[in-house]
RODO-2510 file (C-alpha; in nm, 4 decimals, decimal comma):
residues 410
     n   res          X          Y          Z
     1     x   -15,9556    -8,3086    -4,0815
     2     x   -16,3033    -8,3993    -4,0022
     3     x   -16,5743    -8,2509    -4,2853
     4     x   -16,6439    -7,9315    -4,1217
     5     x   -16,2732    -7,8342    -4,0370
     6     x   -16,2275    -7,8855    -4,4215
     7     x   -16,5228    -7,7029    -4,5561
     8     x   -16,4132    -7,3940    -4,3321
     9     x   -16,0320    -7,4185    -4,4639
    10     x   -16,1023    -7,4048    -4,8146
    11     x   -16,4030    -7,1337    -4,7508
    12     x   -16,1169    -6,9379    -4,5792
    13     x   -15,8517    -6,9611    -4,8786
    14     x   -16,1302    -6,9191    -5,1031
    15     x   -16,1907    -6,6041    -4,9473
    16     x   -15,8490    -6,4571    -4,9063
    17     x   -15,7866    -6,5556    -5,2553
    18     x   -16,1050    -6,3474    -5,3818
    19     x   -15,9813    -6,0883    -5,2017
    20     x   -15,6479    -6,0766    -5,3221
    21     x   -15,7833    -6,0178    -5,6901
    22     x   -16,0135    -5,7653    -5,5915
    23     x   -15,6720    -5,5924    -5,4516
    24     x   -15,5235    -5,6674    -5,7881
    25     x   -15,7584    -5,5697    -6,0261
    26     x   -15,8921    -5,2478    -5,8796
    27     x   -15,6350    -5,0549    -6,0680
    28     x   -15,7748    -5,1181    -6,3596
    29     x   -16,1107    -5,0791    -6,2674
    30     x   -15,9895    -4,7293    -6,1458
    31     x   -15,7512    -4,6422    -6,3728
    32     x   -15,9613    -4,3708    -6,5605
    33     x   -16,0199    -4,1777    -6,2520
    34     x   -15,6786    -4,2540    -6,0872
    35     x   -15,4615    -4,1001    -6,4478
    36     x   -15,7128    -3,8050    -6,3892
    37     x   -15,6825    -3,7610    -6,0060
    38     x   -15,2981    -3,7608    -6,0433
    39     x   -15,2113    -3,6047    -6,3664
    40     x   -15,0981    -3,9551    -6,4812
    41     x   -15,0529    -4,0805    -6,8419
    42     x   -15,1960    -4,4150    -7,0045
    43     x   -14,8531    -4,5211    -6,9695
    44     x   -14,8344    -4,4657    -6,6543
    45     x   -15,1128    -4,6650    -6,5448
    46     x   -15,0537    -4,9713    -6,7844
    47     x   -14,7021    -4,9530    -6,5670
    48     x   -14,9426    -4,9756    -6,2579
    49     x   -15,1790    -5,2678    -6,3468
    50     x   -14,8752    -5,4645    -6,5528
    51     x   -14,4753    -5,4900    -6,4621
    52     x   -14,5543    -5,2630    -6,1372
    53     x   -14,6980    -5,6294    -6,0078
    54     x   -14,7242    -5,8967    -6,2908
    55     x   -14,3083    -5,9217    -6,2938
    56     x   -14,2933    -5,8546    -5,9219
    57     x   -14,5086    -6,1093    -5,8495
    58     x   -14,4050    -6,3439    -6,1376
    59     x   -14,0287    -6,3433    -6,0124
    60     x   -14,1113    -6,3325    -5,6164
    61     x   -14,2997    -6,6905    -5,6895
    62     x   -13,9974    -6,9545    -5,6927
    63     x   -13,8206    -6,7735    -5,3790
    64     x   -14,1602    -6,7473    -5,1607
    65     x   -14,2564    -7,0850    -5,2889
    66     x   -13,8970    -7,1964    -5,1251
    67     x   -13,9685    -7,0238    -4,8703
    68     x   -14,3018    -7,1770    -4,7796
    69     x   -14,1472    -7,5222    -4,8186
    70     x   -13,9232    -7,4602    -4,5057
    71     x   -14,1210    -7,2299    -4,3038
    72     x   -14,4612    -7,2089    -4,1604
    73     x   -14,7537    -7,1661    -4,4307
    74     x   -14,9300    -7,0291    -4,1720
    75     x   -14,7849    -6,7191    -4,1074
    76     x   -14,6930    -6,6526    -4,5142
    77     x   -15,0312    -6,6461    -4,5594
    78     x   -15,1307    -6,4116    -4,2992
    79     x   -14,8777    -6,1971    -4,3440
    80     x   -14,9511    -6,1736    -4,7005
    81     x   -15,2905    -6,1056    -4,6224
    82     x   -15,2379    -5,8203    -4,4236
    83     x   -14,9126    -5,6290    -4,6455
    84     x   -15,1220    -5,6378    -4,9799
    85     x   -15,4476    -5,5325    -4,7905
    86     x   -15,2648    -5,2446    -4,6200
    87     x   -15,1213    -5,1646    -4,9326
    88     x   -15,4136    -5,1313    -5,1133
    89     x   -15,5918    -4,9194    -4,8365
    90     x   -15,2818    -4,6530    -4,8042
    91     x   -15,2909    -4,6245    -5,1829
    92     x   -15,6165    -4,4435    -5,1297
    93     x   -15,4318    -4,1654    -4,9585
    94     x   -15,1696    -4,1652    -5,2553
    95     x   -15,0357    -3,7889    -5,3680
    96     x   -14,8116    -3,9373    -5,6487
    97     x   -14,7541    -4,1982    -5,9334
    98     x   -14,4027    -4,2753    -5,7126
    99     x   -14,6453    -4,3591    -5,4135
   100     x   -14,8889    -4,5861    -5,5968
   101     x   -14,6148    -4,7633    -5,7911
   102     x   -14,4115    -4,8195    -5,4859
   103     x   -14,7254    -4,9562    -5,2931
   104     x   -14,8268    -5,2144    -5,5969
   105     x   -14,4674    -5,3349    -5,5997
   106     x   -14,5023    -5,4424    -5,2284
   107     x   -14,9090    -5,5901    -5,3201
   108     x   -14,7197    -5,7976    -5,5618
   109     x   -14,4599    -5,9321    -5,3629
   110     x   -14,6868    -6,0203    -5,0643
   111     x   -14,9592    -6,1779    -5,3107
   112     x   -14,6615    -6,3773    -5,4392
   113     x   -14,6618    -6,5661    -5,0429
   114     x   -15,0049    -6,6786    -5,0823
   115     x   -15,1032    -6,9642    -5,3583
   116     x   -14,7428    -7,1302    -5,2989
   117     x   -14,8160    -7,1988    -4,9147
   118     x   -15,2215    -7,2800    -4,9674
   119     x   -15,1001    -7,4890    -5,2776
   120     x   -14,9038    -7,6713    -5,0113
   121     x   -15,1316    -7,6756    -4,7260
   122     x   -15,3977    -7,8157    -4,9218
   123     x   -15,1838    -8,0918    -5,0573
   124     x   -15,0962    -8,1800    -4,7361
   125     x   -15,4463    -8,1696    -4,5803
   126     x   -15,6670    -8,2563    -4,7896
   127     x   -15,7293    -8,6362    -4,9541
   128     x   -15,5249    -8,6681    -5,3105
   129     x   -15,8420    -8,8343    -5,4756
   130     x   -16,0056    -8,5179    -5,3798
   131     x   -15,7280    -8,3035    -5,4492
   132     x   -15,8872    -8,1435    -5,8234
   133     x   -16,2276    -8,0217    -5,6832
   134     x   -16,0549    -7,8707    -5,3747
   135     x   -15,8158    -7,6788    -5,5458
   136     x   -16,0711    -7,5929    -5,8241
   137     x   -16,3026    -7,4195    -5,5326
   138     x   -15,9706    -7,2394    -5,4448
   139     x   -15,9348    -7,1437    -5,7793
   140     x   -16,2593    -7,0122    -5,8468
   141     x   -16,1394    -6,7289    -5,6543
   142     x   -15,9510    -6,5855    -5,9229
   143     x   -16,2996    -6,5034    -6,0755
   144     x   -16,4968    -6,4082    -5,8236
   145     x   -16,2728    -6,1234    -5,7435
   146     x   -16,2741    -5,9958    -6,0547
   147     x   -16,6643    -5,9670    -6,0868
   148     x   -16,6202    -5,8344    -5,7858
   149     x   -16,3688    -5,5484    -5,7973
   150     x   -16,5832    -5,4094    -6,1190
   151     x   -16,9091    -5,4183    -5,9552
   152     x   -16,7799    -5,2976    -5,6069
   153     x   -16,4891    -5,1039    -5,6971
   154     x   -16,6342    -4,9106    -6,0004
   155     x   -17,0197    -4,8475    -5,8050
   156     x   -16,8001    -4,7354    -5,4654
   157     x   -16,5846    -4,5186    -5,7408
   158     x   -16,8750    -4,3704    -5,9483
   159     x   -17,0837    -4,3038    -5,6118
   160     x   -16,7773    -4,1333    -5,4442
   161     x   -16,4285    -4,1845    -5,5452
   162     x   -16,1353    -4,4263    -5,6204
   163     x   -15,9974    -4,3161    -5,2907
   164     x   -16,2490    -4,4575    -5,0725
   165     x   -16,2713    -4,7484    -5,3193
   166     x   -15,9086    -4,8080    -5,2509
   167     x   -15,9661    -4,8173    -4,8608
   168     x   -16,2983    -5,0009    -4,9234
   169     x   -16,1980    -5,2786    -5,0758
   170     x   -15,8329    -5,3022    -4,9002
   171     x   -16,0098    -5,2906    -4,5198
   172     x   -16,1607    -5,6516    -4,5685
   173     x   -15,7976    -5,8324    -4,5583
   174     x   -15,6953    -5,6046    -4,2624
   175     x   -15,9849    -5,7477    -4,0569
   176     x   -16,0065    -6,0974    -4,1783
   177     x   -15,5705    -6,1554    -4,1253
   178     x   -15,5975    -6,1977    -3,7438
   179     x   -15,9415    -6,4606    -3,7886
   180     x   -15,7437    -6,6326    -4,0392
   181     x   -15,4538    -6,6902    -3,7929
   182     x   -15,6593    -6,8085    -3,4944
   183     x   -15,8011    -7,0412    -3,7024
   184     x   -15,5478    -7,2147    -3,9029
   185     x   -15,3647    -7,4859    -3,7820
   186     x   -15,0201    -7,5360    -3,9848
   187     x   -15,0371    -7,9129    -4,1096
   188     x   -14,8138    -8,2073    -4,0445
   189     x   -14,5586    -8,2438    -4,3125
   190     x   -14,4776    -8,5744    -4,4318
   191     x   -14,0921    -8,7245    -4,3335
   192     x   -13,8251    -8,5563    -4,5306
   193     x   -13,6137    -8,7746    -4,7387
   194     x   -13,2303    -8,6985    -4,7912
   195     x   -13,2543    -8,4874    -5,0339
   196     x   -13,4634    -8,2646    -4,8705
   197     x   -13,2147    -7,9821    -4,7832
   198     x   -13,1107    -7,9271    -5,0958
   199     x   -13,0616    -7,5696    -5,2964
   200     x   -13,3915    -7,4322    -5,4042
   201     x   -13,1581    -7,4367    -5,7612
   202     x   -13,1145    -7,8568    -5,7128
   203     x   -13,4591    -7,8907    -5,6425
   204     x   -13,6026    -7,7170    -5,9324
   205     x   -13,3738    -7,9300    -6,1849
   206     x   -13,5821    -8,2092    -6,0276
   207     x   -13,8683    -8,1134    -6,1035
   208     x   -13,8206    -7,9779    -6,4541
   209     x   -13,6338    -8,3153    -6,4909
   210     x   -13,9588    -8,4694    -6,5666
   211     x   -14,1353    -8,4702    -6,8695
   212     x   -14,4926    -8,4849    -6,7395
   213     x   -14,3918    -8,1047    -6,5369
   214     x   -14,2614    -7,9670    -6,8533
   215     x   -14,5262    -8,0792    -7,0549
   216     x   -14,7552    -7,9269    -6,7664
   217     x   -14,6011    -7,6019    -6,7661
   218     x   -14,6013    -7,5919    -7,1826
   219     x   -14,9401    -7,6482    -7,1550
   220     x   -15,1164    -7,4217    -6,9130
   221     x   -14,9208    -7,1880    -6,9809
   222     x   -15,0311    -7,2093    -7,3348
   223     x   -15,3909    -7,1263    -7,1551
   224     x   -15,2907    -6,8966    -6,9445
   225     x   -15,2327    -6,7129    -7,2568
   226     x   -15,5545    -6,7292    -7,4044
   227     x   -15,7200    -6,6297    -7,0952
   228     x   -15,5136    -6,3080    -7,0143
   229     x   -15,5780    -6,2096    -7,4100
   230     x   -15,9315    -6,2518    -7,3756
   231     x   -15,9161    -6,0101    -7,0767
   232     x   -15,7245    -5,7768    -7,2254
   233     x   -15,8465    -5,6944    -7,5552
   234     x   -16,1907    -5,8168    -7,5090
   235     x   -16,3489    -5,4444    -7,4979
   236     x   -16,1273    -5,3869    -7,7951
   237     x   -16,3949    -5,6235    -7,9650
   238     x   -16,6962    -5,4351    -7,7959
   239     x   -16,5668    -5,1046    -7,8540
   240     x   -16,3614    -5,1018    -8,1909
   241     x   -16,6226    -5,4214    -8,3880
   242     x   -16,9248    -5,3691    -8,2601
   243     x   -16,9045    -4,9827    -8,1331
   244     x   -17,1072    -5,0957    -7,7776
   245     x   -16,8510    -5,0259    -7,4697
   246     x   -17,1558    -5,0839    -7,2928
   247     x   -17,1198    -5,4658    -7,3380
   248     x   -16,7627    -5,4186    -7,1793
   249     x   -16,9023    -5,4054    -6,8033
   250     x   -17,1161    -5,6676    -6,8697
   251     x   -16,8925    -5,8931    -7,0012
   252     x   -16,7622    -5,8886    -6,6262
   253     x   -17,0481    -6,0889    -6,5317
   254     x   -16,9707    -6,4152    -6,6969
   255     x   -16,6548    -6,3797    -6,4553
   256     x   -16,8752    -6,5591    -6,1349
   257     x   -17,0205    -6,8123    -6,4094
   258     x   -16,6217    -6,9273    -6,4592
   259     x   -16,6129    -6,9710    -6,0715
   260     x   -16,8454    -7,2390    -6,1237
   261     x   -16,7097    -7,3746    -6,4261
   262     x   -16,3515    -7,4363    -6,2750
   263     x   -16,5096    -7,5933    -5,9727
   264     x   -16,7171    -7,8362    -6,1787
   265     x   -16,3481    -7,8804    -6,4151
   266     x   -16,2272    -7,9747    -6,1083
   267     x   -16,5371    -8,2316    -5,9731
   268     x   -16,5201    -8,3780    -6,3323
   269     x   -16,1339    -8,4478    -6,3331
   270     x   -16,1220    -8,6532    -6,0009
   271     x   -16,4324    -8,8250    -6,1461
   272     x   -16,1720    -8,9268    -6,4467
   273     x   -15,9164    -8,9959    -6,2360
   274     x   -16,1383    -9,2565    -6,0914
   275     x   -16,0221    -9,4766    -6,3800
   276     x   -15,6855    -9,3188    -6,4247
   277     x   -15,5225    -9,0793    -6,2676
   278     x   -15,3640    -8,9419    -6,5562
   279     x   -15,7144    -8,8786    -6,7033
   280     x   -15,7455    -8,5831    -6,5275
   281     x   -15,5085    -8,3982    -6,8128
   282     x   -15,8410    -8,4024    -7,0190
   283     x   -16,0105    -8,1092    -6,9253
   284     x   -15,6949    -7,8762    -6,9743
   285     x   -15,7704    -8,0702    -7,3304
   286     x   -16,1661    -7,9899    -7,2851
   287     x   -16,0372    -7,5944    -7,1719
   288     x   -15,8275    -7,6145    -7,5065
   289     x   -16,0733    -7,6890    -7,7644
   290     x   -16,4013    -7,6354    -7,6191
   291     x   -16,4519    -7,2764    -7,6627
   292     x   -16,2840    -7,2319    -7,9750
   293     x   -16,5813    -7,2517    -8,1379
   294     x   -16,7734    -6,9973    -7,9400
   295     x   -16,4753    -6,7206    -8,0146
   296     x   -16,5055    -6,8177    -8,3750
   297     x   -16,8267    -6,7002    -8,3943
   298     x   -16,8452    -6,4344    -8,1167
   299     x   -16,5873    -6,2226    -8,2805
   300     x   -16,6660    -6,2197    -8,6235
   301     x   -17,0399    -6,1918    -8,5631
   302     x   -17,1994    -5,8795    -8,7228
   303     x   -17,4460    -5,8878    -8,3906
   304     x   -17,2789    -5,7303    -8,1047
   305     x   -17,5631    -5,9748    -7,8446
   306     x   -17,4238    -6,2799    -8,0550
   307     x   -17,0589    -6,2169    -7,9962
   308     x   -17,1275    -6,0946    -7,6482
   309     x   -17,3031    -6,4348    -7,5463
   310     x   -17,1024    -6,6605    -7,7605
   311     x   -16,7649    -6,4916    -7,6042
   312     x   -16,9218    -6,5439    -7,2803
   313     x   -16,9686    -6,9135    -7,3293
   314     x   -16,5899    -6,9421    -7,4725
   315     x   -16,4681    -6,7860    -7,1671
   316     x   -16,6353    -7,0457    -6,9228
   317     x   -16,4638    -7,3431    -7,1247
   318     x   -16,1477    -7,1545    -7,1877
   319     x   -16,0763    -7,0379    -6,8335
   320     x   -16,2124    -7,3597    -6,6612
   321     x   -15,8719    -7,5352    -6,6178
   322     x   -15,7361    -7,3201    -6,3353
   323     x   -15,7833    -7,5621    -6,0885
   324     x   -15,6978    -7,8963    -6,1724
   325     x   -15,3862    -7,7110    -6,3356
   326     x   -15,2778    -7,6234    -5,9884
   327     x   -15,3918    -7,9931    -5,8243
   328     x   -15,1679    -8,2206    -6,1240
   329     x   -14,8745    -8,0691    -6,0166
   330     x   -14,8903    -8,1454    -5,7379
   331     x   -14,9041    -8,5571    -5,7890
   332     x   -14,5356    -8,5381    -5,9409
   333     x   -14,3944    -8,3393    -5,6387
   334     x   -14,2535    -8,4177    -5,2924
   335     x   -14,3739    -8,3233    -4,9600
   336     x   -14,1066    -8,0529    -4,9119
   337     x   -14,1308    -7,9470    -5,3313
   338     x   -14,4818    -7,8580    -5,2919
   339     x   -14,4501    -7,4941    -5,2134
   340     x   -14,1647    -7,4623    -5,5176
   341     x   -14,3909    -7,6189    -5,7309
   342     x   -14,6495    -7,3816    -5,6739
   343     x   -14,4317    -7,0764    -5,7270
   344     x   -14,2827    -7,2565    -6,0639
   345     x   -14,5991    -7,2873    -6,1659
   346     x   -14,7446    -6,9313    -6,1210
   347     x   -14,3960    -6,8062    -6,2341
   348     x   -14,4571    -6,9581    -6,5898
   349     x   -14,8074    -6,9040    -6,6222
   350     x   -14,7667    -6,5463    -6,5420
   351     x   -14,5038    -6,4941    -6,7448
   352     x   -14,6762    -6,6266    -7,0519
   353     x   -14,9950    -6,4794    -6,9624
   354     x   -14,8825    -6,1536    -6,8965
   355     x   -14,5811    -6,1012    -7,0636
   356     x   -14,6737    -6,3116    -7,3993
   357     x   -15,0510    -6,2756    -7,4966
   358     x   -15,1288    -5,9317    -7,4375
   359     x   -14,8175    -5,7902    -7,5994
   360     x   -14,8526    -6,0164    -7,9122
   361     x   -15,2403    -5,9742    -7,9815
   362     x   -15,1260    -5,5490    -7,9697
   363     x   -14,8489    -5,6340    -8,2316
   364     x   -15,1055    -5,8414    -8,4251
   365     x   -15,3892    -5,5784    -8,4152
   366     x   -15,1738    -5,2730    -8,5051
   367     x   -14,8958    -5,4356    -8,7473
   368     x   -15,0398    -5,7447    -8,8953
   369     x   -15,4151    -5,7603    -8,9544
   370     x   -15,6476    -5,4498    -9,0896
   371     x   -16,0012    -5,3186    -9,0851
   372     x   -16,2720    -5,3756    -8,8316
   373     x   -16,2175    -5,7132    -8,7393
   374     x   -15,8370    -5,6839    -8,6762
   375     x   -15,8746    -5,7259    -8,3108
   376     x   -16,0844    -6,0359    -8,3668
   377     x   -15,8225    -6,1715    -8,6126
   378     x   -15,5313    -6,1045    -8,3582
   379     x   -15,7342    -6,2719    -8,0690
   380     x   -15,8116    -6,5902    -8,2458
   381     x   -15,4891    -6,6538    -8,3995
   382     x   -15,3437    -6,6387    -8,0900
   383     x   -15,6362    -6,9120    -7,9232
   384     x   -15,6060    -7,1509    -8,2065
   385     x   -15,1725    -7,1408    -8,1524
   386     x   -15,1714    -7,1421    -7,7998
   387     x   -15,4714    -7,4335    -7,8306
   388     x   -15,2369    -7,6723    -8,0294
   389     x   -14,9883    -7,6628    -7,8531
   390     x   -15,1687    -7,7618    -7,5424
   391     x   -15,3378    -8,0252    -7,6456
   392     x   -15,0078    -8,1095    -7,7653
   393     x   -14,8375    -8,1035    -7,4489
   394     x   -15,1207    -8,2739    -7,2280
   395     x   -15,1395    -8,5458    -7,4445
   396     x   -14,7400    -8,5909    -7,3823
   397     x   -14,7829    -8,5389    -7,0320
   398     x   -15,0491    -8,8098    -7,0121
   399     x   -14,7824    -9,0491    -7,1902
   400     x   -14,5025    -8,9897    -6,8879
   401     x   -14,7320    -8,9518    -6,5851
   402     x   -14,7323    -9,2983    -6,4325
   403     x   -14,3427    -9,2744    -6,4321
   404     x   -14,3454    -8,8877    -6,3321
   405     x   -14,6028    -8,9452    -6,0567
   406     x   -14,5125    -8,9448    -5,6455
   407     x   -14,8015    -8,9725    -5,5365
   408     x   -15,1539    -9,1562    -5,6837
   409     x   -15,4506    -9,0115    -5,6530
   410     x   -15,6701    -9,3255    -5,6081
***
């Protein structure tokens, strides 16, 4: 690909990935108005924002990722496109909790088609020594489309309704599927070896075969946790600390300042990788560490514009691996794995993220910790854990990567 062709691919995966977390997130940015619309519970719409698509789309990873490896990427991706944007839009006309659930079931299996086959079509692409800041402008996605299903989602909602918010932000992916598939070319795949029919079962005890994966996977997972605590609880610390659910809104904003962050992560781990490749395993260490500080004193401040700023700041660091996560794996995979890999990847991460964090940091706050700051206490327990044992595992990963590694990035 000449410089042009490769500017517009990632610009166009950058883009479908935004979208796809403005489809995801809306719930919650609607889920006030939606429990009122329908007669719902809070039950109900936890069920609609969590398991109704975290474990949908946690467990549809490995088998789409398999998929992706044998088919065309091409078409997974367009076709994912267009089911989760449909979804979203006919969940504006929903007349029941049945309806909604059965239409976020059906986002999260078609969202589940998408990273596996870009992870795979960028790998293929794209140059390996670039392979970090690529994926990290991919990845940047993730937090774009947040910042942008509060602002557009909840302004479109408070103006009108979530209805028309729903079709809103859903008609987007409609129109952009049939662009993306004129323009995408599916890429060359390198020569299959022998092995390369195997059972989507053989190929994964490959993989996790491999110290520097499972150290990976230990790892970012481990972040994956800290970040989907953070998002979870941190207008607990605005609202139940500091009495301000003012500041939770605005918290939103530091979301597009973490796009940047995870694109410069990225830039600044092929820079490493210039002298090693394995070198690029520090800034999941930097991501670790760097913003523990920050949390410490952002939620135990007694100023609500100290925490908010100094949680801010802790949130660039913490969520700045995302990208370069994504890229390492890929150096330890084969041509035909890299799909698989993907989905193991988001599989574990999501797991952990959702299904870990969120849960525990409740526990903590309601059953373990008291007073004002219990929140706070939960939260930063659960960062200073999950930050050991990264740092733990990258630095083992590091140790095993030139024997781990397929392909070098330099």
């Amino acid at each position: 690909m000449n410089k042009k062709q490769v500017f517009g691919t990632v610009l166009i995966f950058t883009l479908i990935y935004i979208l796809s977390f403005v489809d995801r997130q809306i719930v919650a940015v609607l889920g006030v108005q939606i429990r009122d619309s329908l007669l719902l519970s809070n039950f109900q719409i936890g069920l609609l924002y969590g398991p109704a698509f975290s474990f949908v789309y946690a467990l549809a990873g490995i088998p789409m990722g398999r998929l992706a490896d044998k088919t065309s990427r091409k078409a997974m991706i367009c076709i994912g496109l267009f089911i989760w944007s449909f979804m979203t839009v006919i969940s504006g006309f929903a007349a029941s909790f049945m309806f909604l659930i059965t239409a976020r079931l059906f986002v999260g299996l078609s969202q589940a088609m998408l990273s596996p086959a870009v992870y795979s079509y960028m790998a293929d692409s794209f140059p390996a020594e670039k392979r970090a800041t690529i994926f990290s402008i991919y990845a940047s996605g993730i937090f774009i489309g947040i910042g942008i299903s509060f602002l557009a989602g909840g302004t479109i909602s408070m103006q009108y309704d979530w209805r028309l918010a729903m079709v809103v932000v859903g008609l987007p992916g409609l129109l952009l599927a049939p662009l993306v598939w004129r323009y995408l070319k599916e890429p060359e795949r390198e020569k299959k070896d022998q092995f390369a029919e195997r059972t989507a079962h053989m190929e994964i005890i490959e993989l996790l075969r491999k110290p520097s994966i499972r150290w990976h996977l230990i790892g970012f997972s481990s972040l994956a946790c800290i970040g989907y605590t953070i998002l979870a609880f941190a207008g607990n610390v605005f609202t139940d600390v500091f009495n301000s659910p003012e500041y939770i809104s605005r918290y939103g904003w530091f979301m597009f300042g973490v796009a940047g962050t995870v694109i410069l992560s990225g830039k600044i781990a092929d820079r490493l990788a210039s002298k090693s490749p394995k070198r690029r395993f520090l800034m999941g260490i930097v991501a670790a560490t760097g913003g523990i500080p920050f949390y410490l004193f952002g939620l135990f401040s007694a100023d609500v514009n100290i925490a908010f700023l100094c949680m801010g700041i802790g949130v660039l660091i913490s969520s700045s691996y995302n990208g370069v996560a994504a890229a390492l794996l890929q150096y330890f995979v084969k041509s035909h794995q890299r799909a698989l890999a993907g989905g193991i990847y988001l599989f574990v991460i999501s797991i952990a993220g959702f299904g870990f964090g969120p849960p525990l940091a409740g526990w903590l706050t309601d059953s373990v910790f008291s007073g004002s700051y219990a929140v706070s206490y939960a939260i930063i327990s659960i960062i200073i854990v999950c930050a050991t044992i990264a740092v733990f595992s990258f630095i083992r990963a590091m140790k095993f990567y030139d024997q781990d590694a397929v392909y070098e990035s330099v």
